[in-house]
C-alpha positions in Angstrom: 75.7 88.5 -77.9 77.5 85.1 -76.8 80.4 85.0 -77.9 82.2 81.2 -78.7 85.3 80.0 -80.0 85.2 76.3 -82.2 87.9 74.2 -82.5 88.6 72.6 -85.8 91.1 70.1 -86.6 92.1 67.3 -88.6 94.4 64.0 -87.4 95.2 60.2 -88.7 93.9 57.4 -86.8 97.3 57.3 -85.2 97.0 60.8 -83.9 99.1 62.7 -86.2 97.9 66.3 -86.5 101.3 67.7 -89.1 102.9 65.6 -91.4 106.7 67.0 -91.8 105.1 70.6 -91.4 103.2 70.2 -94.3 99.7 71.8 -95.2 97.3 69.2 -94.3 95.7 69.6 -97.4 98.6 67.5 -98.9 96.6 64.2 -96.9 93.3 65.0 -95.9 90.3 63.9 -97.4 88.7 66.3 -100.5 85.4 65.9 -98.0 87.5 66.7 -94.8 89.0 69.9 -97.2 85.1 70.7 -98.2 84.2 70.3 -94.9 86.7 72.8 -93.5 85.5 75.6 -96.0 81.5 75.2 -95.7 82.4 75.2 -92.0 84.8 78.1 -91.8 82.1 80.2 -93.9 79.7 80.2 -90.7 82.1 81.9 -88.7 83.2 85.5 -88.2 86.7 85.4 -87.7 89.3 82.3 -87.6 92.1 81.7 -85.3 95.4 80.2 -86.2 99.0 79.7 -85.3 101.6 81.0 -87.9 103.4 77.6 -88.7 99.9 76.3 -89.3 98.7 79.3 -91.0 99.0 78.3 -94.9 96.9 81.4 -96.5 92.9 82.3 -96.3 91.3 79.3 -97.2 87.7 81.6 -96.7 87.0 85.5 -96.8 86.8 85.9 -93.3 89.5 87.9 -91.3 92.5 85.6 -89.6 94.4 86.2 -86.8 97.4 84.6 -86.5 99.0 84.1 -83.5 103.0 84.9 -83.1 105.7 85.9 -80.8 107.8 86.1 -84.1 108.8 90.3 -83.9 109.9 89.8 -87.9 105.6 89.2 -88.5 104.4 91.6 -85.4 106.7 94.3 -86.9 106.3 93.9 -90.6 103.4 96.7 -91.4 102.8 95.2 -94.3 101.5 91.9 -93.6 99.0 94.0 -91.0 95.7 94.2 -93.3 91.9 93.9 -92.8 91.9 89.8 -93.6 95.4 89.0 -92.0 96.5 90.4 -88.5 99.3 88.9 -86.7 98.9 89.1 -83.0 101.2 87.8 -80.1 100.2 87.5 -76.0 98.4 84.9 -74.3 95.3 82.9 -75.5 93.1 84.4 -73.2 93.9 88.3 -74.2 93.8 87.7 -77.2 90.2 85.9 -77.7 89.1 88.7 -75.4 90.7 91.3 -78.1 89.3 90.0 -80.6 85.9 89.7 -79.2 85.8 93.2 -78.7 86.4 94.0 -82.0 83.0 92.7 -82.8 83.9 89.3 -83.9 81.9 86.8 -82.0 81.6 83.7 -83.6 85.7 82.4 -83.8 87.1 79.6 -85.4 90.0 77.7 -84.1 92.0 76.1 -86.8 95.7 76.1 -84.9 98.5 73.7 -84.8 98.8 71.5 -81.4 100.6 74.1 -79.5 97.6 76.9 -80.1 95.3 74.3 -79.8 96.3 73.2 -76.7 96.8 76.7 -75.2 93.2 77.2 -75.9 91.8 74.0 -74.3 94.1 74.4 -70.7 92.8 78.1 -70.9 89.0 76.9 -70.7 88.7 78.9 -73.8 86.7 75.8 -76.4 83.3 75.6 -76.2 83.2 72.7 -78.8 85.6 70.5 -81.4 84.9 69.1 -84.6 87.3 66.4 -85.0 87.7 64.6 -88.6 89.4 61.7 -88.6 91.8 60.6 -91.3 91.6 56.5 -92.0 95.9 56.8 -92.0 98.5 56.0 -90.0 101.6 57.9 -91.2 103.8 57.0 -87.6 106.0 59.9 -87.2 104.8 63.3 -87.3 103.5 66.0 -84.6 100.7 63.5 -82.5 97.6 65.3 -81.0 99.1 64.0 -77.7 101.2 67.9 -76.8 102.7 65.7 -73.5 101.1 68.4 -71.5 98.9 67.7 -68.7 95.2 68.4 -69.6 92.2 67.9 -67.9 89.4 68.1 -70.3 85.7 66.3 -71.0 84.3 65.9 -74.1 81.3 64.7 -74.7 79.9 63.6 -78.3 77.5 65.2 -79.7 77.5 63.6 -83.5 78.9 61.5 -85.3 79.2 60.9 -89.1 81.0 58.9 -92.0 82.1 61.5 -94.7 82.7 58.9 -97.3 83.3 55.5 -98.2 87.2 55.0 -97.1 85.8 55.0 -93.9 86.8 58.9 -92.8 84.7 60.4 -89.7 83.7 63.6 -88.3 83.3 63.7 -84.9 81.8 66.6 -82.7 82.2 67.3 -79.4 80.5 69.5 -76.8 84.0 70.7 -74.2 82.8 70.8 -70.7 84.8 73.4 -68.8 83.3 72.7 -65.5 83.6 69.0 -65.2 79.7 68.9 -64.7 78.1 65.9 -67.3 76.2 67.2 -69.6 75.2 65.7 -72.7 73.3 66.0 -76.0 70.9 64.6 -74.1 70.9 67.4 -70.9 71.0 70.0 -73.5 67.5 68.7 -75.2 65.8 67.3 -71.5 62.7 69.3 -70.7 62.8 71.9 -68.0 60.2 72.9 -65.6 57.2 74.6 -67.4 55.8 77.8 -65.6 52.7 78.1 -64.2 51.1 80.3 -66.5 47.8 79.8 -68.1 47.1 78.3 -71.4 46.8 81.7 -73.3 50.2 82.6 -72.2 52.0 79.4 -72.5 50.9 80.0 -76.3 52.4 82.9 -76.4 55.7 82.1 -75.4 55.2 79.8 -78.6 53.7 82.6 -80.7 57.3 84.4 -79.6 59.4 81.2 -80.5 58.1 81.4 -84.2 58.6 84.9 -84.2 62.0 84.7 -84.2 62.8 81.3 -85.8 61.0 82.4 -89.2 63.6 85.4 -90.7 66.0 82.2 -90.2 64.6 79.6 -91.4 63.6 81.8 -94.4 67.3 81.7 -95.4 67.9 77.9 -93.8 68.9 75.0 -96.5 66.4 72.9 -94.7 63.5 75.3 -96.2 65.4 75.6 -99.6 63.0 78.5 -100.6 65.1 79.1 -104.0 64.0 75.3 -104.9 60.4 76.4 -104.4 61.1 79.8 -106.5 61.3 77.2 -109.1 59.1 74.8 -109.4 59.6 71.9 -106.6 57.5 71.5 -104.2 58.1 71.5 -100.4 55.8 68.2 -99.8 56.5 64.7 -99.2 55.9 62.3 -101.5 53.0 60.8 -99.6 51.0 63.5 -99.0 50.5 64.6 -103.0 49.9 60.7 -103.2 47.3 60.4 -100.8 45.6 63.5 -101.0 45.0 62.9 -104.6 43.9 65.8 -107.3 43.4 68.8 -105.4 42.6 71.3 -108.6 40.0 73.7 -107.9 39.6 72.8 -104.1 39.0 75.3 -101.1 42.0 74.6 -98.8 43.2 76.3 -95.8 46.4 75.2 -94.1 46.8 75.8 -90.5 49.9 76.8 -88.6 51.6 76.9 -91.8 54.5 79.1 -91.0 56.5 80.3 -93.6 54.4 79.2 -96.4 56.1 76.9 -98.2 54.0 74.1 -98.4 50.8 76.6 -98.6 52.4 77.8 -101.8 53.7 74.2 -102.6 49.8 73.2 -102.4 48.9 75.9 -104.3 51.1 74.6 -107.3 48.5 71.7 -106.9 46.1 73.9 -108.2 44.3 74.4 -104.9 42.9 77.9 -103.9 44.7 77.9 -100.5 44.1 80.0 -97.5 47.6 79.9 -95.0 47.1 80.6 -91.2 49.5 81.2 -88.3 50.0 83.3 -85.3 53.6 84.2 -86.0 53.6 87.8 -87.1 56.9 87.3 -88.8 55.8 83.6 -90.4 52.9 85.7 -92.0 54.7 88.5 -93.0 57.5 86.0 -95.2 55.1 83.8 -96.3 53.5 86.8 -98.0 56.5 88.1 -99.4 57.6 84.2 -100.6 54.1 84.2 -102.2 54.3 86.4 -104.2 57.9 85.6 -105.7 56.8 82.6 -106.3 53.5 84.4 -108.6 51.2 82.0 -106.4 47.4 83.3 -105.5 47.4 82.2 -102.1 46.1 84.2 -98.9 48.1 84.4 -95.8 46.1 85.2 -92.5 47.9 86.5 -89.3 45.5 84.3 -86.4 45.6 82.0 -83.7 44.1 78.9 -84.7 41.3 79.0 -82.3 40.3 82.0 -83.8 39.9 80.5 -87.1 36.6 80.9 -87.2 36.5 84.8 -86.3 39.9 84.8 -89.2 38.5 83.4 -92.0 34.4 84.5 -91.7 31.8 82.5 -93.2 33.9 80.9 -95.7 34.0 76.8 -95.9 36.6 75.0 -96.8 37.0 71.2 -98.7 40.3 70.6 -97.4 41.6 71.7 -93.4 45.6 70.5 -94.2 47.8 70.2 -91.1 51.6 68.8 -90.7 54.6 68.3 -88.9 55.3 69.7 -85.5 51.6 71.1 -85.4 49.3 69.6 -82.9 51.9 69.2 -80.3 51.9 73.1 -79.6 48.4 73.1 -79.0 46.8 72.4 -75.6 43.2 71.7 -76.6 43.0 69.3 -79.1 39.4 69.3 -78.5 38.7 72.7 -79.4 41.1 72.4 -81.9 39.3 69.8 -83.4 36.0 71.2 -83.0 37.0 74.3 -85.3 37.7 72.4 -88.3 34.8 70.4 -88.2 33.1 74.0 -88.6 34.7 75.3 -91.4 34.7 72.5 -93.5 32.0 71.7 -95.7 30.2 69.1 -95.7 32.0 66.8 -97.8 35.3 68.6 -96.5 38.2 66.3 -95.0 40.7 66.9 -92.7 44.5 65.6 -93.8 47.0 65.2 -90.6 50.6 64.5 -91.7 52.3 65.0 -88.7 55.3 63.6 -86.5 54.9 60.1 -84.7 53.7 59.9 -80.8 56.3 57.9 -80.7 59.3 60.5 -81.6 58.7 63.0 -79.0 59.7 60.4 -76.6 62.8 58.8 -77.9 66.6 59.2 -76.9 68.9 61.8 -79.2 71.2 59.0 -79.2 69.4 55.9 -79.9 65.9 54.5 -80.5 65.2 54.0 -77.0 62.4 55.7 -74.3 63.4 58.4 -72.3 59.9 60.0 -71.6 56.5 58.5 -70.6 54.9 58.1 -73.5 51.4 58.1 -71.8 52.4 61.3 -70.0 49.7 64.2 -69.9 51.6 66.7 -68.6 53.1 69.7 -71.2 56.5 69.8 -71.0 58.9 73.1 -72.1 62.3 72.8 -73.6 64.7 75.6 -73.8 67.8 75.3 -76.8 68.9 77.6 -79.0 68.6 77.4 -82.7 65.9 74.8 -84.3 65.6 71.8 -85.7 66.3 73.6 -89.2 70.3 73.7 -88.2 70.2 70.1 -87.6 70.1 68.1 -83.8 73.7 69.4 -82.9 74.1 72.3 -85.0 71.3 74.3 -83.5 73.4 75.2 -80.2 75.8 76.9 -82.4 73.1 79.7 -83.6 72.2 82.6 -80.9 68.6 83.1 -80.3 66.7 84.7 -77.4 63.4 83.3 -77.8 64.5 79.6 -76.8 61.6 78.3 -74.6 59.0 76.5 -76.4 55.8 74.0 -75.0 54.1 71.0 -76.7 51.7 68.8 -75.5 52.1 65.4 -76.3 49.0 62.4 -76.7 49.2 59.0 -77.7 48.2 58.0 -81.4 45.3 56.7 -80.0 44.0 59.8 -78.4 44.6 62.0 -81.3 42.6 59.5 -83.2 39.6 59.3 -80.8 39.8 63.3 -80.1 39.1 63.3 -83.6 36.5 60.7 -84.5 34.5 62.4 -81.3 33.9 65.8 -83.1 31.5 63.4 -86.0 34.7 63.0 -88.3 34.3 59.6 -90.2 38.3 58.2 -90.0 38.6 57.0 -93.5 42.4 55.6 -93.0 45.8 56.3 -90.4 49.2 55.5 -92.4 52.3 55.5 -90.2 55.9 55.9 -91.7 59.6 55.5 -90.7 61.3 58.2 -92.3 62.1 61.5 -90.8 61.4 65.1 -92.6 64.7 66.2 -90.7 67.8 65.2 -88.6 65.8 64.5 -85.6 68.4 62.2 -83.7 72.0 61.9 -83.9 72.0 58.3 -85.2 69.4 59.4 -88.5 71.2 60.0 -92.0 69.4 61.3 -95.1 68.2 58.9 -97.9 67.7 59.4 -101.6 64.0 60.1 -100.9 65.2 63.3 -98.7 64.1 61.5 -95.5 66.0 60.3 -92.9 66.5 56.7 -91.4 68.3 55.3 -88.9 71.7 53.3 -89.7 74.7 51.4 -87.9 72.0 48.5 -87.7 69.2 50.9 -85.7 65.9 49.6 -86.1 63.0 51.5 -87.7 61.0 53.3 -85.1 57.6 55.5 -85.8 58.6 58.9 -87.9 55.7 60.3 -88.9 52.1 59.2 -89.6 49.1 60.7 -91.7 44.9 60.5 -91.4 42.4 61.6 -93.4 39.0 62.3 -91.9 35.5 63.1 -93.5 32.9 65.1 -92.0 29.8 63.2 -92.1 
């Protein structure tokens, strides 16, 4: 298991980290204070210094860091949430690492804090800063010499006086690497199209028992009552009571089971043995009818038997794992009937080609070759926060096309296209410079323009 230590800290715009060796809860923001617990909760351990150490602010053990023999002596301070420790920074992360704690928080004064960043020991900071400027006080500038890159990974305002939280990515080796490196394809290995899928298949595998318990999914929401969908697709794919629908790659199941609630009689399929198994298990807490089929969705056919279908739904993040969208195609058209429609809702051309950063190209979007990325996590913890969760399965492959070819691709298996809607709002944190609206989408702000999100098609077989 990786094991990585994250710095948290608070300071004015001025640089004051301690104000007359107060608790910084005497000045810091109520969302800076909110921010510290939420954050502190993901963690397995925390790090402080003992002036700085004010009391547990979560249940989570503390180490606090002393050379004071009056704490390292005093038996009864030593429990299983507080331990006082003394030696240098490095023997004592690796201590503490060994006793099974791998995910640390760093929540020390300047002087711990800075004995940790000379000592290479940081992997990344979350800064908040304070809209204040109090003048005297203990400055984030120690004096010491330091040679240390940062390199932003997000940025966000935390609430209307203006205060920001700022994270950062420390690079120990001086080598540039950015939000941007960490997300840039890699080579993809010369493997058929069979096992390219199955590195996939293996992806999902893992990523399902987390997103299962992820806020993204909200699965407790969907235990009662709300659905899972976007507005626009219960909008545009009208009353759906008493149709035959099967949802392909649908994952966990939620919006299977959100489509049952429609009053649909809905078929789920996906090749994730573990997707499958929780979208099962979701169904039936949720006391919905529907049936979940373990298949790749080439095989659909072969999955499902003779049985047609009035609806085929597919969305987000679909297609682009697929590397016939012929065949792909070509299936649906067979088990539809034949007054059965297809409904696409899936994420803009356009997207998988943008910067992290800002709205601007960074890919060819006319490309035809696949292309793999390799991260950590998944877009359920958010752009940034998915390098902070340890996975093994971390190669995936899409294959992008333009609009246009996914529309002709279509229309060429005798599908009659009866309309193409294109939208501006993200279904998740996609890029750094996104925030989330009122309508649980996200858009882009600090004057951004809108760029392509997402886009939908129906399509009639003939």
């Amino acid at each position: 298991m990786n094991n990585k230590v994250t710095m948290i800290m608070v300071m004015t715009v001025d640089g004051i980290v301690v104000k007359n060796n107060e608790d910084v809860s005497e000045w810091t923001s109520l969302e800076d204070q909110t921010h510290l617990r939420t954050s502190l909760e993901k963690f397995d351990a925390v790090i402080t210094g003992r002036k700085s150490f004010f009391g547990r602010v979560v249940d989570k053990p503390y180490f606090v860091l002393t050379n004071d023999k009056k704490y390292l002596e005093d038996e009864r301070i030593e429990n299983e949430e507080v331990v006082h420790l003394s030696g240098e920074a490095g023997d004592v992360t690796n201590k503490i690492f060994e006793m099974g704690y791998h995910k640390i928080a760093l929540i020390g004064g300047p002087k711990t804090n800075y004995e940790f960043l000379k000592n290479n020991l940081v992997d990344d900071i979350y800064i908040t800063v304070e809209p204040k400027m109090f003048g005297r006080g203990k400055h984030l500038n120690i004096q010491e010499e330091l040679g240390c890159s940062l390199f932003l990974l997000d940025s966000k305002r935390m609430n209307s006086q203006g205060t920001m939280l700022l994270h950062y990515k420390v690079n120990n080796n001086d080598c540039e690497e950015s939000v941007e490196d960490l997300c840039a394809p890699k080579k993809v290995p010369d493997m058929n199209d069979k096992e390219l899928m199955l590195i996939n298949r293996d992806f999902w595998n893992e990523r399902a028992p987390l997103h299962e318990k992820s806020n993204y999914y909200n699965i407790d929401e969907l235990k009662y009552g709300k659905l899972s969908l976007v507005d626009y697709e219960i909008e545009e794919l009208g009353d759906i009571k008493g149709k035959n629908l099967i949802h392909l790659q649908c994952h966990i199941g939620t919006d299977t089971i959100s489509l049952a609630k429609l009053g649909a009689n809905v078929t789920g399929l996906d090749y994730s043995e573990s997707s499958i198994k929780i979208a099962r298990e979701l169904n039936d807490k949720c006391g919905e009818t529907c049936e979940f089929v373990c298949s790749d969705v080439y095989e659909v056919r072969k999955a499902v038997g003779e049985k047609k279908f009035d609806i085929a739904y597919v969305n987000f993040g679909a297609i682009t794992l697929l590397p016939d969208l012929n065949k792909w195609a070509k299936v649906i058209y067979e088990i539809l009937d034949d007054d059965g429609y297809l409904y696409l809702n899936e994420l803009h051309p356009v997207s998988s080609v943008l910067s992290v950063e800002e709205p601007l190209f960074v890919a060819d979007y006319f490309s035809k070759e696949p292309r793999m990325f390799e991260e950590s996590g998944s877009y359920a913890d958010g752009v940034t926060d998915r390098f902070n969760v340890e996975t093994k399965n971390n190669k995936i492959i899409v294959w992008d096309r333009t609009l246009g070819e996914i529309i002709s691709i279509i229309a060429a298996q005798g599908f009659r296209i009866e309309f193409v809607h294109e939208y501006s709002g993200y279904v998740d944190q996609r890029f750094n410079y996104l925030e989330k609206s009122s309508n649980g989408l996200w858009y882009p702000t600090n004057g951004f323009p809108n760029t392509p999100a997402t886009f939908s098609l129906k399509a009639t077989k003939r």
